[in-house]
C-alpha positions in Angstrom: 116.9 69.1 101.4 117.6 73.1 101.3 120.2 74.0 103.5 119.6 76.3 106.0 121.0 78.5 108.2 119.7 78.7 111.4 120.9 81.2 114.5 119.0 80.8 118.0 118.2 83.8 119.7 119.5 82.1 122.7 122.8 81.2 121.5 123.5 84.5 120.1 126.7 86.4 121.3 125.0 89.7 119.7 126.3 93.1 121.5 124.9 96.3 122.0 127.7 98.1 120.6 126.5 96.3 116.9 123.7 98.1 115.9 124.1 100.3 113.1 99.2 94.2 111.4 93.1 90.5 111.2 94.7 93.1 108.5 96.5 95.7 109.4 99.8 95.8 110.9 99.8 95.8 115.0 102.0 96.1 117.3 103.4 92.7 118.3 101.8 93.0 122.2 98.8 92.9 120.5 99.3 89.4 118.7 100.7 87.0 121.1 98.7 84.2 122.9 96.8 83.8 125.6 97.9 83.8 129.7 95.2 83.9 132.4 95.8 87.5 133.5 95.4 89.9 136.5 94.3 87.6 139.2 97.0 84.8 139.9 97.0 82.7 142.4 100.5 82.0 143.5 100.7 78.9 141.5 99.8 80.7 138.8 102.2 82.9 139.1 105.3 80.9 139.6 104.6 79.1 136.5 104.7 82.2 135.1 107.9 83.1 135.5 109.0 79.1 135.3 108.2 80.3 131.8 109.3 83.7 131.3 113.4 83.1 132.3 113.4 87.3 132.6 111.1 87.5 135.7 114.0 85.8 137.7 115.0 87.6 140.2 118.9 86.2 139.7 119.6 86.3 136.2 122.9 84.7 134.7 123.7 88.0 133.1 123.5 91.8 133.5 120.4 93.7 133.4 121.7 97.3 130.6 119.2 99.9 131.2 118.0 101.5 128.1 118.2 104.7 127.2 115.6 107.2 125.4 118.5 108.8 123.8 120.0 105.5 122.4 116.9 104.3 121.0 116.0 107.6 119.1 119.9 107.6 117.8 119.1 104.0 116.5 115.3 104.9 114.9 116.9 108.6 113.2 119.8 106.1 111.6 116.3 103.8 110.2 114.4 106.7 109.2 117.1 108.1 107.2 118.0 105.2 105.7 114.5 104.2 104.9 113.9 107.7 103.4 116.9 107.4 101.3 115.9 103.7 99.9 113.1 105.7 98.8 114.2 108.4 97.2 116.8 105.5 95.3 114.2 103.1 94.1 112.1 106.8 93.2 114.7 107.8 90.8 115.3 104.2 89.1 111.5 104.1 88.6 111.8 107.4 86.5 115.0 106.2 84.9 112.8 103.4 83.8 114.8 100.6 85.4 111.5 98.9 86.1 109.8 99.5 83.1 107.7 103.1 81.6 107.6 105.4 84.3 104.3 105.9 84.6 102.8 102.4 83.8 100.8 101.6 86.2 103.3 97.9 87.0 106.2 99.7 86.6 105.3 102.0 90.0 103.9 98.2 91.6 107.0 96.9 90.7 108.6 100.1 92.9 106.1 99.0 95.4 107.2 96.1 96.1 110.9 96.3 96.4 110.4 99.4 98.6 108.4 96.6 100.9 111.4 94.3 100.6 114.1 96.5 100.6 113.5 99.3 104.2 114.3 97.9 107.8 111.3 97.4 110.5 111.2 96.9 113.8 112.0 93.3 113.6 115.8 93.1 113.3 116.2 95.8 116.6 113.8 92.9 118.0 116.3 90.5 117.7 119.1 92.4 117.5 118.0 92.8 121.6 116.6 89.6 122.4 119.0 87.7 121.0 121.6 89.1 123.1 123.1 86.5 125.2 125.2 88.4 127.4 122.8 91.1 128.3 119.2 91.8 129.2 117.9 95.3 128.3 115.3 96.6 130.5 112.7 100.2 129.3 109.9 101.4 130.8 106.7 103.6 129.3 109.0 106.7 130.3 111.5 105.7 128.4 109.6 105.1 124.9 107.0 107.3 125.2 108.7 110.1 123.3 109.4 107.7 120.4 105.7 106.9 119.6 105.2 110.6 118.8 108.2 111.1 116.6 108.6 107.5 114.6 105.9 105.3 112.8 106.2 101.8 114.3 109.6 102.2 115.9 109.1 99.4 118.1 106.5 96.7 118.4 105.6 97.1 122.0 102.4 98.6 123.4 103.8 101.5 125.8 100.6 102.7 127.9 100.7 101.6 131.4 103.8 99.5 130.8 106.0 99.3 134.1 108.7 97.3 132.4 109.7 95.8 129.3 113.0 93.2 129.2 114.8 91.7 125.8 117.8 89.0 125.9 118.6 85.7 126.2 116.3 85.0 123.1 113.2 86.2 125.7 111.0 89.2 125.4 109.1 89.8 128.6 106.4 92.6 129.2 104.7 93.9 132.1 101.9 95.9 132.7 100.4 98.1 135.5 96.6 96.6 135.6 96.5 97.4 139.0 93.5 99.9 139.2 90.7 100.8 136.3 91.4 103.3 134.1 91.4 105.1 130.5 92.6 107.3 127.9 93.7 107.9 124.5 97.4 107.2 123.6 99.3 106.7 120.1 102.0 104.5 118.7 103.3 106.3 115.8 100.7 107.3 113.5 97.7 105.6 115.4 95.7 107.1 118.0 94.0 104.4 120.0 91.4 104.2 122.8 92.7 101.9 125.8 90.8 100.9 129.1 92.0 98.8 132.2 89.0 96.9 133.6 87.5 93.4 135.1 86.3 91.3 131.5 85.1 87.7 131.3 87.5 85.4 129.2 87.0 81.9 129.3 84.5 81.4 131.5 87.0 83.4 134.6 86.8 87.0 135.4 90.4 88.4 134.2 91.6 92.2 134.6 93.0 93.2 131.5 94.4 96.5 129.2 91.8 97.0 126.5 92.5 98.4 123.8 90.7 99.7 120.3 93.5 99.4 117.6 93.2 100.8 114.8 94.5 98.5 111.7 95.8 99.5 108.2 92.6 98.8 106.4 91.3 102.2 108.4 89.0 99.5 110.5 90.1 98.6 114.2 90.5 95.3 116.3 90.0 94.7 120.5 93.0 93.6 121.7 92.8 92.1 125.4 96.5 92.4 126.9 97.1 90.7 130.4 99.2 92.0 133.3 101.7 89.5 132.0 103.2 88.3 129.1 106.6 86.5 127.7 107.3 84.6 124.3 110.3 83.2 122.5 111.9 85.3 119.4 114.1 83.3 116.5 115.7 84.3 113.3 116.2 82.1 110.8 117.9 82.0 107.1 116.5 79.9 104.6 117.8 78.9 100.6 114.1 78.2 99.6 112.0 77.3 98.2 110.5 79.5 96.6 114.2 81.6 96.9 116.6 82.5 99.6 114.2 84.1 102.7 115.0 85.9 106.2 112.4 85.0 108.7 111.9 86.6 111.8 109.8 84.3 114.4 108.0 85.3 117.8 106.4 81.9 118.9 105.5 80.5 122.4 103.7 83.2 123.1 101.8 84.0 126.4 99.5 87.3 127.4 96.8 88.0 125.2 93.5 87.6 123.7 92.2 89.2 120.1 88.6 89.8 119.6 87.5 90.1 116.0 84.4 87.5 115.4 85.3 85.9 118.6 88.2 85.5 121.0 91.6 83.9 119.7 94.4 83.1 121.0 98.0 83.4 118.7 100.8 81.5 119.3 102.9 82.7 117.4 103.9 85.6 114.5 106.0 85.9 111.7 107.5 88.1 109.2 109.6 86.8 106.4 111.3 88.6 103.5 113.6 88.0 100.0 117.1 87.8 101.1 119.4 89.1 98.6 122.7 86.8 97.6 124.7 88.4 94.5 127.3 85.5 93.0 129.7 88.4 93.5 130.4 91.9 94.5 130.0 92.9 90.4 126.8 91.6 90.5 125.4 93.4 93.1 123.9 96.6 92.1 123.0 99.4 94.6 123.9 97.0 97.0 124.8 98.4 100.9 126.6 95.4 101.8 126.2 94.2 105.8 127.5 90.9 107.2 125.4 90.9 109.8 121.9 89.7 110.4 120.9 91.4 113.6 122.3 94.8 111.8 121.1 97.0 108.8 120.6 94.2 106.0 122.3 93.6 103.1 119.7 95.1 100.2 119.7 95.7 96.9 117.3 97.9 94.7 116.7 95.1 91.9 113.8 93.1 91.7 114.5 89.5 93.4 114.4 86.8 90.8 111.4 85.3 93.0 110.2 88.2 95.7 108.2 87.3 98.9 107.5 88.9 101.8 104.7 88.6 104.1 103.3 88.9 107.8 101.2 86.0 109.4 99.5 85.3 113.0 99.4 82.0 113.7 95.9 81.4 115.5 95.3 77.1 115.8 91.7 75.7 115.0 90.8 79.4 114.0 87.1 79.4 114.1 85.0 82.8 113.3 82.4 83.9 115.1 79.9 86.0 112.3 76.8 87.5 112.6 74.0 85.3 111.5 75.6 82.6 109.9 77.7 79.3 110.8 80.9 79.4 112.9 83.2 79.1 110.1 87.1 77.5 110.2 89.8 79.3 108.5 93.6 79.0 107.8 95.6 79.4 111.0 98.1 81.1 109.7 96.6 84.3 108.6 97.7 87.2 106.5 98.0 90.6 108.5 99.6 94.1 106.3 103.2 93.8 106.6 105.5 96.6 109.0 105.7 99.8 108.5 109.3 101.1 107.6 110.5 103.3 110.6 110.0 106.6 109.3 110.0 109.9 110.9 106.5 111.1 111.1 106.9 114.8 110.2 108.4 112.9 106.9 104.7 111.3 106.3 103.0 114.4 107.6 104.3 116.5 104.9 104.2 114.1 102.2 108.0 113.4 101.2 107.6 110.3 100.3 107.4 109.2 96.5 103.4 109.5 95.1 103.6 106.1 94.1 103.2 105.5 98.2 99.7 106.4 99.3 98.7 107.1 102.9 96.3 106.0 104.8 94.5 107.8 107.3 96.7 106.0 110.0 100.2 107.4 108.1 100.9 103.5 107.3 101.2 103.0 103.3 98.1 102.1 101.2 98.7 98.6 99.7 101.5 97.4 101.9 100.7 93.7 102.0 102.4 90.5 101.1 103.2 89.1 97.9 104.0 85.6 97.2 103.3 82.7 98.7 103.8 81.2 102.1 107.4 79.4 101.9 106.8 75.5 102.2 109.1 75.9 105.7 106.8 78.2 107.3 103.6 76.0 106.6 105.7 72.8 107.9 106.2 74.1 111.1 102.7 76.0 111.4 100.3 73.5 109.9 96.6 74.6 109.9 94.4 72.2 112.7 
């Protein structure tokens, strides 16, 4: 058997004094599973929060509020250093390192280890979930500004959100569903369409936030997000096969429903990626060297002997809905457009980035999809039903 590494979110002693997208990639509110929403009965609702250890009222640890000015400190450090991987793997493509500078592989090849080699919002994910000494608690006021300066800084949907808690290997969101309403908002490069109203789910009336995502493939999904919603976050490291793999896991997922040929309801969400090991410190080229995994990675500019790196929803008995033909069953575990780097968005407005990287019309990268295939692991735990 592989040997692997594993690190509960749970058990983590990780402090805060530490830190350094269906297709398209969305925000992860928008791909967790389904709880019955607005309208609990009482039952309902303590089960809720039998579930979601955040909504107790007397946690075990203290509750840090967070701070606008921390988290734009934290996404300036990533949008630099994402910038800067660019501008490095830029100058090794015209120094031919991957092959003739303007053969059309040799820019894919810079393609692909700009996807592997940038941070996401993933490791501040569990960087703040998998605190077990804190919870960290934000509201819509306190992210608001960030959606407007960064490309996919976080993976939260901020409108209407009262409050939003990370730690003890927990994510819990909350939202204010309280009255009917609308308006337009944005999360980093997408402007979006959302709607608080009374929709039938189910069978049962639920009040829910409605939104119209847009999705990297410049087409847009209905995302149904109830009042309340909590899930489980993991990080795992793995020697293979196919080669030595991160994975970052959101699973036991509860709070809402995506509509694209029919309702589903995810359970979980994944994003996994090459994890580079040199044999030693003189092997390592253009290596920034980082011990620790809820921290700026360890990353190297070279092509990994076997590269992967991929984003999945896992959806169980997946069935489509399509127009005028069969209902037809799918894999569960389906392929959504990887995360965007956290950039600054005056950096994609202007164009700094390398012309190998395209635009789309939502200033997420043309192309910016997974390559390989699913590790054996990943399909072990999520087989398809």
């Amino acid at each position: 058997m592989n040997t692997e590494q594993t690190h509960s979110m749970t058990n983590s002693g990780t402090a805060i004094c530490r830190l350094i997208r269906f297709r398209g990639m969305l925000p992860l509110a928008v791909l967790c599973a389904a709880l019955p929403a607005a309208r609990l009965s009482r039952a309902d609702t303590a089960t809720a929060r039998a579930r979601c250890p955040l909504c107790s009222p007397r946690l075990s640890v203290p509750v840090i509020p967070i701070k606008t000015a921390w988290l734009d400190s934290m996404a300036r450090t990533h949008a630099s250093f994402n910038a800067r991987q660019f501008e490095h793997i830029d100058s090794l493509l015209q120094a031919g390192v991957y092959g003739p500078p303007d053969d059309p592989m040799s820019r894919q090849t810079a393609h692909l280890v700009a996807r592997i080699a940038t941070i996401n919002a993933y490791r501040d994910l569990v960087l703040l979930a998998g605190d077990s000494t804190h919870v960290y608690e934000a509201s819509e006021a306190t992210l608001r500004d960030l959606y407007s300066r960064y490309s996919d800084v976080n993976l939260f949907v901020g409108v209407r959100l009262k409050s939003l808690r990370l730690g003890m290997g927990h994510v819990c969101v909350r939202y204010d569903l309280s009255e009917p309403a609308e308006g337009v908002s944005r999360h980093g490069g997408k402007l979006f369409h959302w709607r608080v109203r009374d929709v039938s789910i189910e069978g049962r009336e639920r009040r829910v936030l409605d939104l119209d995502f847009p999705t990297g493939s410049d087409d847009q999904v209905e995302i149904y997000l109830a009042s309340h919603y909590t899930f489980e976050v993991e990080y795992q490291r793995f020697d293979g096969p196919p080669a030595p793999f991160e994975w970052f896991l959101v699973h036991d997922v509860e709070g809402a429903w995506l509509r694209k040929w029919g309702t589903h309801r995810p359970t979980a969400y994944m994003f996994w990626v090459s994890e580079y090991r040199p044999v030693s410190s003189e092997g390592a080229r253009y290596k920034v060297a980082s011990t620790e995994p809820f921290s700026a990675r360890a990353t190297s500019l070279d092509v990994p002997s076997i590269p992967i790196v991929g984003l999945r929803i896992y959806i169980p008995g997946l069935k489509l809905k399509l127009p005028c033909l069969p209902d037809v069953n799918v894999d569960d575990l389906r392929e959504i457009e990887l995360p965007t780097p956290i950039l600054d968005l005056e950096y994609l407005r202007e164009h700094r980035q390398p012309s190998w990287l395209e635009l789309n019309t939502n200033l997420g990268f043309k192309n910016w999809n997974q390559y390989g295939a699913v590790p054996p692991e990943i399909r072990r735990r999520f087989p398809d039903r």
